[in-house]
C-alpha positions, 0 to 999 in steps of 0.5 A: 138498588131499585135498578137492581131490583127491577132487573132480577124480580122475575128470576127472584120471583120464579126461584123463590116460588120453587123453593116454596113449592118443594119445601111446601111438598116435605110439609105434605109428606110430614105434615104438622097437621095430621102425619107428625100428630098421628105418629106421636099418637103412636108413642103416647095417649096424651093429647097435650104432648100430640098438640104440643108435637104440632106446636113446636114447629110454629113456636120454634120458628118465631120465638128465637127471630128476635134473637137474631135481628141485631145481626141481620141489621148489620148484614150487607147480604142476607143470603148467606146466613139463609143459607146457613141456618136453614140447613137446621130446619131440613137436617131434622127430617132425616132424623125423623125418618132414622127414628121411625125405622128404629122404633121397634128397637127404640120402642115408644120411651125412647122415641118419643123424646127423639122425636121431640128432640127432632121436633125442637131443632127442626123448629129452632132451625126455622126460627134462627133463619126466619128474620134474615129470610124475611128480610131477604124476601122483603129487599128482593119483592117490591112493597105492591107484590109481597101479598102477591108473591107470598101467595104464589110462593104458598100456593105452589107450597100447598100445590107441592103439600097436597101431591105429597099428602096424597101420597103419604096417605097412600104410605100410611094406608098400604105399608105398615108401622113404622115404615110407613112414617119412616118413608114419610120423613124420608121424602121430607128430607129430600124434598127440602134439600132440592128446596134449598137448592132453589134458595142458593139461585137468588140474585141480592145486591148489596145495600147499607146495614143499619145504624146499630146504635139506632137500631137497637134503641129502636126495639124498645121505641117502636113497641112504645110509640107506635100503638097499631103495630101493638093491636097488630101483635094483639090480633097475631095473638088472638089469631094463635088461640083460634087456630090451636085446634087444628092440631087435633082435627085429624086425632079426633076425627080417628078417636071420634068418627073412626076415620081411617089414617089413609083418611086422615092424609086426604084430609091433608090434601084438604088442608092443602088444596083450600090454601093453593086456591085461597092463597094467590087469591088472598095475597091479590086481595091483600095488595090492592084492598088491604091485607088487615081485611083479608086476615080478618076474614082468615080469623072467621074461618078459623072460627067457622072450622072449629064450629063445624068440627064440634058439631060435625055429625059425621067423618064427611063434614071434615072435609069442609072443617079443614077446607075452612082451616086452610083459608084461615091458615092463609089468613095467618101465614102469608096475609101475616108475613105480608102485613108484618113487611108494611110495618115501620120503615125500611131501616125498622124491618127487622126490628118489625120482623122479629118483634112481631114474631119473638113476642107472639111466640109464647102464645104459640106454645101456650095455645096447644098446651091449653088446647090440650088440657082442654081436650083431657080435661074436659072434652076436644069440643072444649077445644075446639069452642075456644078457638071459636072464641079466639077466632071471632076475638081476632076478627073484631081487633082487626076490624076495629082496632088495627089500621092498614100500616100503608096508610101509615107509611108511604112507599115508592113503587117499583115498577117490574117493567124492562126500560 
């Protein structure tokens, strides 16, 4: 197996990076940050329905992992049911674009639960293939590259995000509704086709399943004996509340500070090009210091962003409220996928994998429906001195109360070098 993978890890590493790169350019041009709120904007007032619109998709890709970990375990290759299922995470955008351009027929009543509809398979498509991809990714990259490969992998996802976020908010600016999103939706569908075919190009040798008896005996043993791993999910949950209000930057930057919808897509490319510049950096950071560091510094920017946001004078400050929501993005996406693989042993890592991501599911869906309760109840400043709250919360368990798991587990490197 370490022949195997010291023999295909650059291959491994260059496809996987492209896959990320085209998937990150579809996130661009439907972006779950500003593009998708702002079109659900159009079909309803509700705050809580257009935090929910950005929800769904974190929600539906970690809830069902759990679900599938017992297959995965039994798995030889796990390439192939990526392959599958993931066509349930691309298909979606195409009908978002479907659904965009008949709005005028559809009208708003229609569209809107289409949408949602759309919203929750796409979502739900991402959750079914997360475990076995995971998994993949955690066989084919040696432990002492993950930090770096998930950043790369994200960097070129934020590179390919923020080119297509310029260019939706240039669709946005200059065409009119719904042809606007629908064009939007449409190159999100084809950028995530070209990803997939990126995905069919790795090279994973075969290994040995494991016990199933064991192994299903070992979901309930893990959440029991090993007490880091339950303040790791502690902190990924405190981590959910400090970034419920980043779904509501762009809608309250247009409600509040009139910001311009062509705005509110550069603001994207904000979002975006923090994260190109933050993730190779933090994924570095992460493996030769520690990972458990470099997320504690995501949670205080996502704190500092929705500071910022609630004081912001001006449309200006967005810039740097969404800059700081990038780092923190960083923090919870690639530090989180990196971290999570450095839990348990090799035979564990689904189990690791699908509790860490299935339990913290609900506070995924529960954050933005609180967020935006807040948000019509009170005020977005609610919102956002929550997640303020929930952002310096997470910074002191990682700091305090989470060890790094690589203390806890050793690993024999690999080495990349041709003999």
């Amino acid at each position: 197996m370490n022949t195997e993978l010291r023999k295909h890890f650059r291959y491994n590493f260059i496809v996987n990076v492209l896959d990320g790169g085209f998937f990150g350019s579809a996130l661009g041009f439907a972006s779950f940050v500003t593009v998708l709120p702002l079109f659900v904007s159009t079909l309803t007032d509700s705050a809580i329905l257009i935090g929910l619109a950005s929800a769904i998709h974190s929600v539906g890709w970690q809830l069902p992992q759990l679900l599938t970990v017992n297959r995965v375990a039994r798995l030889r290759r796990y390439k192939p049911m990526v392959l599958l299922m993931t066509i349930h995470e691309r298909l979606p955008f195409f009908g978002l674009a479907i659904a965009a351009w008949m709005l005028p027929v559809l009208g708003p009543h229609r569209a809107l639960p289409l949408t949602f509809g759309l919203l929750i398979w796409q979502g739900l498509g991402g959750g079914f293939t997360a475990t076995a991809w995971q998994s993949l990714i955690g066989k084919i990259i040696p432990v002492e590259r993950r930090g770096t490969f998930f950043g790369t992998q994200s960097a070129a996802a934020n590179l390919g995000g923020s080119l297509a976020a310029i260019i939706a908010s240039l669709l946005l600016e200059r065409l009119s509704l719904p042809s606007n999103f629908a064009l939007c939706f449409l190159l999100a569908g084809i950028a995530t086709t070209i990803s997939w075919v990126f995905i069919t190009q790795t090279r994973e040798p075969e290994s040995s399943p494991a016990n199933q008896r064991t192994f299903q005996s070992n979901l309930g043993a893990i959440l029991r004996r090993d007490a880091n791993f339950r303040w790791f999910l502690v902190a990924r949950t405190l981590l959910q509340l400090a970034t419920m209000a980043f779904g509501f930057y762009a809608v309250y930057g247009v409600r509040y500070h009139h910001m311009s919808a062509g705005v509110a897509g550069l603001m994207t490319s904000v979002f975006m090009a923090a994260q190109i510049v933050a993730n190779p950096l933090m994924g570095w950071l992460g493996d030769r210091r520690s990972h458990r560091i470099v997320m504690g510094i995501g949670a205080y920017a996502a704190a500092a962003s929705a500071l910022l946001a609630w004081l912001a004078p001006s449309v200006s400050w967005f810039y740097l409220v969404f800059a700081l929501a990038g780092i923190a993005n960083v923090a919870g996406w690639t530090i989180g996928l990196a971290m999570t693989l450095e839990f348990g042993s090799e035979a564990e890592r689904p189990a690791y994998i699908g509790l860490t991501n299935t339990l913290v599911a609900p506070s995924t869906i529960l954050a933005p429906l609180v967020g935006g309760w807040l948000a019509d109840t009170v005020g977005y400043q609610a919102t956002f001195l929550a997640s303020v709250m929930g952002g310096l919360a997470a910074a002191l368990v990682l700091q305090i109360l989470v060890r790094d798991p690589r203390q806890e587990f050793c690993y024999e490197p690999i080495s990349i070098r041709p003999d």
